[in-house]
TORTORTI-101953 format. One record per residue (C-alpha): x negated, z negated, y negated; residue in three letters. Coordinates in steps of 0.001 Angstrom, whole numbers, padded with zeros to 6 digits, always signed. Layout:
% TORTORTI-101953
XZYALA...
//
This chain:
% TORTORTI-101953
-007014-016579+016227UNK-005375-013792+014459UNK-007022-010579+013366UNK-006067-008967+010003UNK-006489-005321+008906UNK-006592-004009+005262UNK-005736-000699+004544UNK-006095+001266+000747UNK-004288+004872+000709UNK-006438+006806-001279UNK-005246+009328-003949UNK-005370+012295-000646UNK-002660+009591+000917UNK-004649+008793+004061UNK-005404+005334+004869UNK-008742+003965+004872UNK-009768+000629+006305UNK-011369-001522+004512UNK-012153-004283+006072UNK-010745-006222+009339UNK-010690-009975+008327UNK-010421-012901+011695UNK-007661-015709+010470UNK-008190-018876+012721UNK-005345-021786+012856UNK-006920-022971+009350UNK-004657-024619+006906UNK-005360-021622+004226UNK-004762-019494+007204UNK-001339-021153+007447UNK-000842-020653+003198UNK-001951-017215+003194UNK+000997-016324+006217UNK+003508-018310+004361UNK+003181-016424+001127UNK+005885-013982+000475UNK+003876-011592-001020UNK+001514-010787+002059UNK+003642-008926+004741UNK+002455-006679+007485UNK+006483-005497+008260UNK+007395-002466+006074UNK+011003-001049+006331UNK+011265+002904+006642UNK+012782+002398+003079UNK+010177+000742+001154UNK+007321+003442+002874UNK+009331+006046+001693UNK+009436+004022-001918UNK+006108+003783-001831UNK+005119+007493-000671UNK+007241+008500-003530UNK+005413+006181-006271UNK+002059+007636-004826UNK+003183+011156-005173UNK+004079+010748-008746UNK+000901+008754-010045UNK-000866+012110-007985UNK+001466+014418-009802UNK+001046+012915-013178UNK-003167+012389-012829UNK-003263+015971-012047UNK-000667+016992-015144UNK-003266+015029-017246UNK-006126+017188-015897UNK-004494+020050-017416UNK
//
């Protein structure tokens, strides 16, 4: 049995959980950790990358607000 958090930053860039989901040895189970797309490992790099692209969807909403 594996145990499977999702997070959502919100637009303050804190995390929030949303929701803890329990994967068993299912065959989807199996799909959904073979998938490229879903990854729990996160390089220092592509945080950073990310922090960045947050920052300037922030920076722009609040440009728009004025």
């Amino acid at each position: 049995m594996r145990r499977s958090l999702i997070f959502q930053i919100d637009g303050r860039e804190r995390e929030q959980r949303l929701r803890t989901k329990v994967l068993t040895n299912t065959p989807q189970a199996t799909v959904e950790s073979e998938l490229p797309h879903i990854s729990t490992k996160l390089t220092l790099e592509q945080i950073q990358i990310m922090m960045e692209v947050i920052e300037e969807i922030r920076l722009k909403r609040y440009e728009e607000r004025l």
